[in-house]
C-alpha positions in Angstrom: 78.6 110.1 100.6 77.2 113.6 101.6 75.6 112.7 104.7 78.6 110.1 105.4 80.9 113.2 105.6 78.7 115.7 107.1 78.8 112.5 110.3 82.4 112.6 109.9 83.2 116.2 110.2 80.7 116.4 113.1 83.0 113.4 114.9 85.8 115.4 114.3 84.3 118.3 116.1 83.3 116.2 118.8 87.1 114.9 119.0 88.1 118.4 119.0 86.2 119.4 121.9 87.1 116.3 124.0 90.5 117.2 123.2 90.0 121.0 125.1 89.3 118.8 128.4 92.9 117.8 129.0 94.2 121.6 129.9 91.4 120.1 133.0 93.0 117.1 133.9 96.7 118.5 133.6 96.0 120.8 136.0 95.0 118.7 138.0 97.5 115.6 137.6 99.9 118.6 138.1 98.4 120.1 141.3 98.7 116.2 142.7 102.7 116.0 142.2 102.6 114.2 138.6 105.8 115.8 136.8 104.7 117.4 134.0 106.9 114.9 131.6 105.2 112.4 132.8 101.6 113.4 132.4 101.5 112.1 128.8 102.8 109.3 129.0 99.9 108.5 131.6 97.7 109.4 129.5 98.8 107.3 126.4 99.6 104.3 128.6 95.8 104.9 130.1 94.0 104.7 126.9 95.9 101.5 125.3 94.8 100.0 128.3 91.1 100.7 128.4 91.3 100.0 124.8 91.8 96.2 125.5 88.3 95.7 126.4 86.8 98.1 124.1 88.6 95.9 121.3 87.5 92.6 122.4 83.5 94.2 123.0 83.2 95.5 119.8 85.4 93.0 117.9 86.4 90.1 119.9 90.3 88.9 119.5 90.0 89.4 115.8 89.8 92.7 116.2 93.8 93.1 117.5 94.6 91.3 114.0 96.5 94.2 112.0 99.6 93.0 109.2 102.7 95.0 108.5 101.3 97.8 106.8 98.7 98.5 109.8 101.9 98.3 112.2 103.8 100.9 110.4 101.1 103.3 110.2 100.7 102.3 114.0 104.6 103.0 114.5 104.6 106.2 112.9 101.6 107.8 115.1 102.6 106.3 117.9 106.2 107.3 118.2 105.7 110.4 115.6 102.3 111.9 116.1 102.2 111.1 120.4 105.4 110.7 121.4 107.6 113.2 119.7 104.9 115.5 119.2 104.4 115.5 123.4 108.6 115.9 124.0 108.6 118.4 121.4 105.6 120.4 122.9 106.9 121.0 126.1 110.0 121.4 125.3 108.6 124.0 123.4 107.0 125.8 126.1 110.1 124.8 128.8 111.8 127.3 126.3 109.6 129.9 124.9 106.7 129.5 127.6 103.0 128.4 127.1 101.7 131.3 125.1 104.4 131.3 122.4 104.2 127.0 122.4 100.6 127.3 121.9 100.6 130.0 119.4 103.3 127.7 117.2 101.2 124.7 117.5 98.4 126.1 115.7 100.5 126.4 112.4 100.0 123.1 112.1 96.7 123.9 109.8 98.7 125.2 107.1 101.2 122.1 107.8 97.7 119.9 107.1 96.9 122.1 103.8 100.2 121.8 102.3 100.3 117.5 103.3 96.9 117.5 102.4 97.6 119.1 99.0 101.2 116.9 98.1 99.9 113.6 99.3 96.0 113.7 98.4 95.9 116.4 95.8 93.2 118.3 97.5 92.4 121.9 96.3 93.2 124.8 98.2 90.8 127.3 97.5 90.0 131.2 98.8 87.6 129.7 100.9 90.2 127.5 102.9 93.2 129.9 102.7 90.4 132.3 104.3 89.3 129.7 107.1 92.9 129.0 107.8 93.7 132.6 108.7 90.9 133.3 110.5 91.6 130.1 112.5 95.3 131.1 113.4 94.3 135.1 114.2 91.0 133.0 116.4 93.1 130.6 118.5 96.1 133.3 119.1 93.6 135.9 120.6 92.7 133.2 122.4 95.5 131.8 123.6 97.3 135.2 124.3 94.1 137.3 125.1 96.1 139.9 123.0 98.7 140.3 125.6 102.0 139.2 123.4 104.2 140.6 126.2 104.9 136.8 127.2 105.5 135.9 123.7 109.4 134.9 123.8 111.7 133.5 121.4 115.1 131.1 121.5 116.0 129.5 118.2 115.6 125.7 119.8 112.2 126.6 121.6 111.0 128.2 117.7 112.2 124.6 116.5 110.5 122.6 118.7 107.6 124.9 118.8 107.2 124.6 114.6 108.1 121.1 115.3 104.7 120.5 117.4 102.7 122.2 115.0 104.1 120.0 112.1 103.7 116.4 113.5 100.0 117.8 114.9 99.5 118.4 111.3 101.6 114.8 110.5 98.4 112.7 112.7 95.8 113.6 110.0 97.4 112.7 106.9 98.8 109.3 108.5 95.5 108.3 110.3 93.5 109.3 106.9 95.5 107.0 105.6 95.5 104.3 107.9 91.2 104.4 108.6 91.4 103.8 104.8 91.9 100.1 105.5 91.9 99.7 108.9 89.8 99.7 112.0 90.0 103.0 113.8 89.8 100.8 117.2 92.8 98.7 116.0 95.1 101.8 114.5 94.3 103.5 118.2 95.2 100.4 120.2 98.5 100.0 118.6 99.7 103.6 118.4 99.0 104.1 121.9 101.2 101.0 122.8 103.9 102.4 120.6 103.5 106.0 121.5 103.7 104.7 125.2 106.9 102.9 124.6 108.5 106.1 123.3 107.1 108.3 126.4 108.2 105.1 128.3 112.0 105.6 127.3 112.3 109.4 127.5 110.2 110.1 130.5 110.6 107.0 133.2 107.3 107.1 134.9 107.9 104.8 137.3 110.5 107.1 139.3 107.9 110.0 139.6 104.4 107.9 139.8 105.4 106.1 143.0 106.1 109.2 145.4 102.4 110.8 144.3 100.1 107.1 143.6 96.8 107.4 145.5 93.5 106.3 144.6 92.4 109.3 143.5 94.9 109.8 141.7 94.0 106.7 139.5 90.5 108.0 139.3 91.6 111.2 137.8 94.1 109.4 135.4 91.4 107.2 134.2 89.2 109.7 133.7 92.7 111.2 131.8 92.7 107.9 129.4 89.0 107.7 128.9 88.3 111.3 127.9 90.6 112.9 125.9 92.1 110.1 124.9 90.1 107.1 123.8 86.9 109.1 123.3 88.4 111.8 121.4 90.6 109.1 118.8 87.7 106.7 118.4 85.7 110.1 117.3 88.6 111.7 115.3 89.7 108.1 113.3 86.2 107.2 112.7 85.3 110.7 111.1 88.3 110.8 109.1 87.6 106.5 108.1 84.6 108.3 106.2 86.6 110.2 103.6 87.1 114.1 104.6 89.6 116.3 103.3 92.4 116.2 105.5 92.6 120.1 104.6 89.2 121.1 106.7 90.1 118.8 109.4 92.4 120.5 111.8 90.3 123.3 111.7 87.2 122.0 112.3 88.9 120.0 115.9 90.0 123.3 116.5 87.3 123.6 118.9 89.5 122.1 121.1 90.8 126.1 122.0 87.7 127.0 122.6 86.8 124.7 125.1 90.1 124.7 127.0 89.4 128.3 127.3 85.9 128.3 128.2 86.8 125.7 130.6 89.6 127.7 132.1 87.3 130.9 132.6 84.6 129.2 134.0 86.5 126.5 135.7 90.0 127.7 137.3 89.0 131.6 136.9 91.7 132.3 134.5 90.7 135.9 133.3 88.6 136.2 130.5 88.6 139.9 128.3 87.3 140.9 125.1 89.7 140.3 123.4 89.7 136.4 124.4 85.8 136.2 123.7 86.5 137.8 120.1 89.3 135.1 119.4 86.8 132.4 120.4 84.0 134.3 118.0 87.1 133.8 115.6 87.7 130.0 115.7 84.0 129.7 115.6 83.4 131.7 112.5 86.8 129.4 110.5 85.1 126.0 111.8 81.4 127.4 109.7 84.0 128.7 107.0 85.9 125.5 106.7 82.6 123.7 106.7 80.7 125.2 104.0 80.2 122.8 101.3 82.5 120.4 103.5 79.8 117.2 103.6 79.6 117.5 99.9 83.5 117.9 98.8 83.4 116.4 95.6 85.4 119.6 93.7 87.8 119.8 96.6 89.2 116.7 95.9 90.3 114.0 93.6 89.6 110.8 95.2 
């Protein structure tokens, strides 16, 4: 069980830092024409369709087999965790800009604790409550880079901002939930058709993707579905299907910040200050916080 979990938290991480490549491919989706609405949807849309023959590879048709209980655990990540979750992300930031989005999304570890707490009855200990705040101090530094003069407010940006964070949060305690009994490649598959359908309805693709289509273009989106997306939910179901506290869990893919920042200081020259570097130093030190004792777990929670 030890080593099982010590794997799983390690796919999580993985997940995570997949995850920090889509600030990458946004930018560039966005410096092709792709309206930024639209940009999840394609990627959603993307990975349900490479997942088609990743499913039949590894399991053959069987593998697409999934009864009601599977399909609501499907509908709920699909239309809550990817759908909603996108709108109400940049909605957030339409409102209150990207610092103050970004900075609301990572509440969502104390959404997990809480969840993790009512619906598991996992501990919370000094140890997390500890991780936890280094973790949101961490990923605002560096986010903001300790400049808080773009930090803006507007009650329905705060909503949908809190809102982001929470159905972030929502995706752990579902898919731990779901990976209990189901295959991680099956739950994926099927949330990403659903979460597609809801993207589908809000955003209408179609009217945006036919004045920008080129072939590189569909190189770039492919690369959008295959990275972020199918990697990083194969690596994130499968390490949950292995029994971690949903508590540790957001904090751990939290590496995601630090990748998206690294990648846009070394990649697209975004400025990088002290301050930025020490909020990286800080999500790295609440990942080895969160993780001490994590492949063990035993006292943390009642299974």
């Amino acid at each position: 069980m030890k080593s099982q979990r010590s794997v799983g938290y390690q796919m999580v991480f993985m997940a995570g830092a997949l995850w920090g490549t889509i600030g990458f491919f946004v930018n560039i989706l966005s410096s092709m024409g792709v309206d930024p609405l639209v940009i999840p949807f394609l990627r959603i849309f993307t990975g349900a369709v490479l997942l088609v023959p990743i499913t039949l590879f590894t399991g053959g048709k069987d593998a697409f087999k999934i009864d009601k209980k599977g399909i609501i655990y499907c509908i709920a990540l699909g239309i809550f965790c990817q759908a909603l979750f996108n709108l109400s992300y940049t909605e957030s930031i339409k409102n209150i800009g990207v610092s103050t989005g970004a900075v609301l999304l990572y509440t969502s570890p104390i959404f997990a604790c809480i969840m993790s707490r009512i619906v598991f009855k996992e501990t919370i200990g000094a140890q997390k409550v500890l991780a936890l705040l280094v973790n949101i101090v961490g990923c605002t530094l560096t986010v903001t880079g300790g400049d808080f003069s773009a930090i803006s407010f507007s009650v329905f940006g705060l909503v949908m901002g809190i809102s982001a964070g929470f159905l972030y949060a929502l995706m752990t305690i579902i898919s731990k939930g779901a990976t209990a009994d189901y295959n991680p490649i099956t739950i994926s598959f099927y949330s990403f058709i659903f979460g597609s359908i809801g993207l589908a309805i809000f955003t209408q693709p179609w009217v945006n993707l036919g004045h920008v289509f080129s072939w590189k273009l569909l190189i770039v989106i492919l690369g959008y579905g295959l990275i972020p997306t199918v990697g990083s939910y194969l690596l994130y179901l499968g390490g949950l299907s292995k029994k971690l506290e949903a508590s540790r869990v957001p904090v751990i893919a939290s590496v995601e910040t630090v990748v998206a920042a690294l990648i846009g200081i070394l990649m697209f020259h975004e400025a990088g200050s002290f301050i930025k570097v020490l909020g990286i130093c800080l999500v790295v030190g609440s990942i080895a916080i969160m993780n001490m004792g994590a492949a063990g777990g035993n006292n943390e929670q009642k299974e």
